[in-house]
C-alpha positions, -999 to 999 in steps of 0.1 A, spaced: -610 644 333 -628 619 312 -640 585 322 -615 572 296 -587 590 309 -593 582 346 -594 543 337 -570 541 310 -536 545 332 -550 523 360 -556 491 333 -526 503 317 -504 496 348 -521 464 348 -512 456 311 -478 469 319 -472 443 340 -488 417 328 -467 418 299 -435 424 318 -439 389 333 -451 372 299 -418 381 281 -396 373 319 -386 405 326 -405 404 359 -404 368 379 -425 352 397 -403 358 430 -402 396 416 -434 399 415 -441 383 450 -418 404 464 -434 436 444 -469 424 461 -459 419 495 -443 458 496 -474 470 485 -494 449 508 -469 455 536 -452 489 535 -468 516 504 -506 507 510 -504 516 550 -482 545 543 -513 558 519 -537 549 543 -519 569 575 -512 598 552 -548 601 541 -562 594 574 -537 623 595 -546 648 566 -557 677 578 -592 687 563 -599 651 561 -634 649 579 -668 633 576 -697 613 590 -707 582 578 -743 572 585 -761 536 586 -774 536 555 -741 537 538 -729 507 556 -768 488 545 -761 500 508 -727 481 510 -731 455 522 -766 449 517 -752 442 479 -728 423 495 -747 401 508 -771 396 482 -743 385 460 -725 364 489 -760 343 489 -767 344 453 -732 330 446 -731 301 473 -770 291 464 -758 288 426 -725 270 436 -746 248 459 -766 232 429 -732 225 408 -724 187 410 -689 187 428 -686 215 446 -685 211 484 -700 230 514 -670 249 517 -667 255 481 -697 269 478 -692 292 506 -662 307 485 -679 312 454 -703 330 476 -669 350 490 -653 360 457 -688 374 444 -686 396 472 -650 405 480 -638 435 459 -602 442 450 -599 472 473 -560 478 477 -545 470 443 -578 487 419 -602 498 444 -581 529 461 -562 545 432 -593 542 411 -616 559 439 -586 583 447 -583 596 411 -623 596 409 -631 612 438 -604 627 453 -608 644 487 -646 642 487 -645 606 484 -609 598 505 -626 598 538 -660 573 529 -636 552 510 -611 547 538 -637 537 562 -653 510 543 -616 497 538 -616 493 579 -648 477 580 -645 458 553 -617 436 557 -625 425 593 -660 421 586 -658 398 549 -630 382 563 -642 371 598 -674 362 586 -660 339 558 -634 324 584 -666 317 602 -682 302 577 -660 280 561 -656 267 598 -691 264 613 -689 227 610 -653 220 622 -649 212 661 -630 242 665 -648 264 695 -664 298 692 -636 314 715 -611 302 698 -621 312 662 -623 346 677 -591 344 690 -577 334 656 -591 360 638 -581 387 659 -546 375 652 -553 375 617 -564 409 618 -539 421 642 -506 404 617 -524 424 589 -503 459 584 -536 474 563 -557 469 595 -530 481 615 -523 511 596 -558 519 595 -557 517 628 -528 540 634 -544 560 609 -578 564 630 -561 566 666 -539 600 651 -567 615 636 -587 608 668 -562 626 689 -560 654 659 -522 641 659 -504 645 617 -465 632 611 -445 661 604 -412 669 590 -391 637 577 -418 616 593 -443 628 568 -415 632 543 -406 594 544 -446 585 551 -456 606 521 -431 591 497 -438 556 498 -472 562 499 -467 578 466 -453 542 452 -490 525 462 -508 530 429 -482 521 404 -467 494 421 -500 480 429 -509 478 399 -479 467 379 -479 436 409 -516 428 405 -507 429 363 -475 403 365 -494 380 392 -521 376 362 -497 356 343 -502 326 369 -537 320 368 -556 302 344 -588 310 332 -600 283 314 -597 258 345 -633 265 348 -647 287 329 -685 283 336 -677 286 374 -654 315 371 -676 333 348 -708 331 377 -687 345 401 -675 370 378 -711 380 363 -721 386 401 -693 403 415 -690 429 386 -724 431 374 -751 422 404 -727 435 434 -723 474 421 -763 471 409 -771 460 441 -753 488 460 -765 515 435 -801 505 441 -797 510 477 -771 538 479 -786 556 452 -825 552 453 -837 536 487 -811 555 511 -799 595 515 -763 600 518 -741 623 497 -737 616 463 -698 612 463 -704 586 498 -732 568 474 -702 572 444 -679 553 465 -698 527 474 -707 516 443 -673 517 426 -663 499 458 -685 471 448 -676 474 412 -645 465 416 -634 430 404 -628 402 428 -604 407 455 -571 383 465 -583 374 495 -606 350 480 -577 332 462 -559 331 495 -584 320 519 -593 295 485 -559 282 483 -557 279 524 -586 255 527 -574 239 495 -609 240 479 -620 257 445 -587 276 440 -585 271 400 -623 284 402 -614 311 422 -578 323 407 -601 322 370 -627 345 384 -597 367 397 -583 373 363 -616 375 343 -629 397 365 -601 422 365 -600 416 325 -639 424 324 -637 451 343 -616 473 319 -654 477 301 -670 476 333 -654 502 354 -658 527 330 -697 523 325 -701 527 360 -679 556 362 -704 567 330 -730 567 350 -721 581 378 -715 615 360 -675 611 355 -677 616 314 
């Protein structure tokens, strides 16, 4: 498979439904409700049928979790320092431009691109970054953003780990984890049902993340959104190549998956926890778009590189 083929059908689901909801033949309440399944019910089913997969094994070492987010950090800090020095942009602001150079887009581009480019080799590294990653960006963002408020330690905790525990990806990679632990697979019409609707994750994901394009606008602020952008497609995946690649030993498809991990454009949870604290949200809903636009060219250099011509 050629770097061109692997990418094209992924932005072309995108496009898809981008275009859908341009000309109205997917609303806004459709493609909510498209987003929320995905989020809800097809990305857990994927994740609990690639976890309880027989075959499925590996061993992840430090040094994969320092090459990840060692370049996530780098661009988390580089982001808030630059966002710091703009005139306008708050303490909290700041923090989020620090976020959304930092937080990939792992469940609508990150795991069908990986899937398709790495397949079994890479299903196992890639699915235990997702369960570290969420918790850990998330809660330390949370923590962040709230370090000044009067809220207590305890009780941040306390609200994160209902966060977490509401969140059906966390949960299912839970489940996913506790079966495999126990060397316990769904069978029959368990794996049946399971199996089909984790079949639905890629293309609905994708159409959904395409249609929901159509509300942002990128030209709120462009200079902003562009920053963010730059670092979280450009410095984030360098970042993590450098380290998984050249300063660290790990398996080539584990060091693979870490930098398309990172190479992906920036995630929705910035827009969300954005829009929940009511600060930079036009910034960050433009650096959601152009990132995911950018990444059409970026994606495929990366995948260049890493020997999928």
């Amino acid at each position: 498979m050629t770097v061109f083929a692997l990418v094209a059908p992924i932005f072309g689901l995108i496009l898809v439904g981008w275009v859908a909801a341009l000309a109205g033949f997917l609303s806004e309440k459709v493609s909510d409700g498209l987003s929320e399944y995905v989020f809800s019910i097809a990305v857990p089913a994927l994740i609990i049928a690639t976890l309880t997969r027989p075959g499925l094994t590996g061993e992840i070492t430090p040094s994969y979790w320092f090459s990840y987010f060692g370049g996530a950090a780098l661009s988390w800090l580089i982001g808030s320092l630059i966002a710091f020095r703009r005139e306008g942009v708050e303490r909290r602001g700041a923090i989020l431009h620090g976020f959304a150079a930092s937080q990939s887009n792992t469940v609508f581009i990150g795991v069908p691109m990986i899937l398709q480019a790495y397949g079994e080799e890479g299903a196992f590294p890639l699915f235990m970054l997702l369960a570290v990653h969420l918790p850990l960006m998330m809660g330390c963002a949370t923590f962040l953003i709230e370090a000044d408020g009067q809220t207590s330690i305890l009780r941040r905790l306390r609200g994160l780990a209902l966060v977490l525990l509401r969140n059906p990806i966390f949960l299912a990679l839970i489940v996913g984890l506790c079966l495999k632990g126990v060397d316990v697979a769904p069978t029959g019409m368990v794996k049946a049902l399971i199996d089909s609707l984790a079949g639905t994750a890629s293309t609905c994901a994708l159409i959904a993340l395409g249609a929901g394009l159509v509300r942002y606008r990128v030209l709120h602020d462009l200079p902003s959104a562009m920053v963010v952008t730059v670092l979280k497609i450009g410095l984030h995946p360098l970042a993590v190549w450098v380290l998984a690649f050249h300063v660290f030993t790990m398996p080539p498809a584990y060091a693979g998956v870490a930098t398309l991990f990172a190479a992906m454009p920036v995630g929705i949870n910035a827009y969300l926890l954005a829009a929940r604290y009511k600060t930079e949200t036009g910034v960050v809903a433009a650096a959601v778009m152009l990132s995911t636009l950018l990444a059409t060219l970026t994606t495929v250099a990366w995948l260049m590189l890493l020997g999928h011509a």
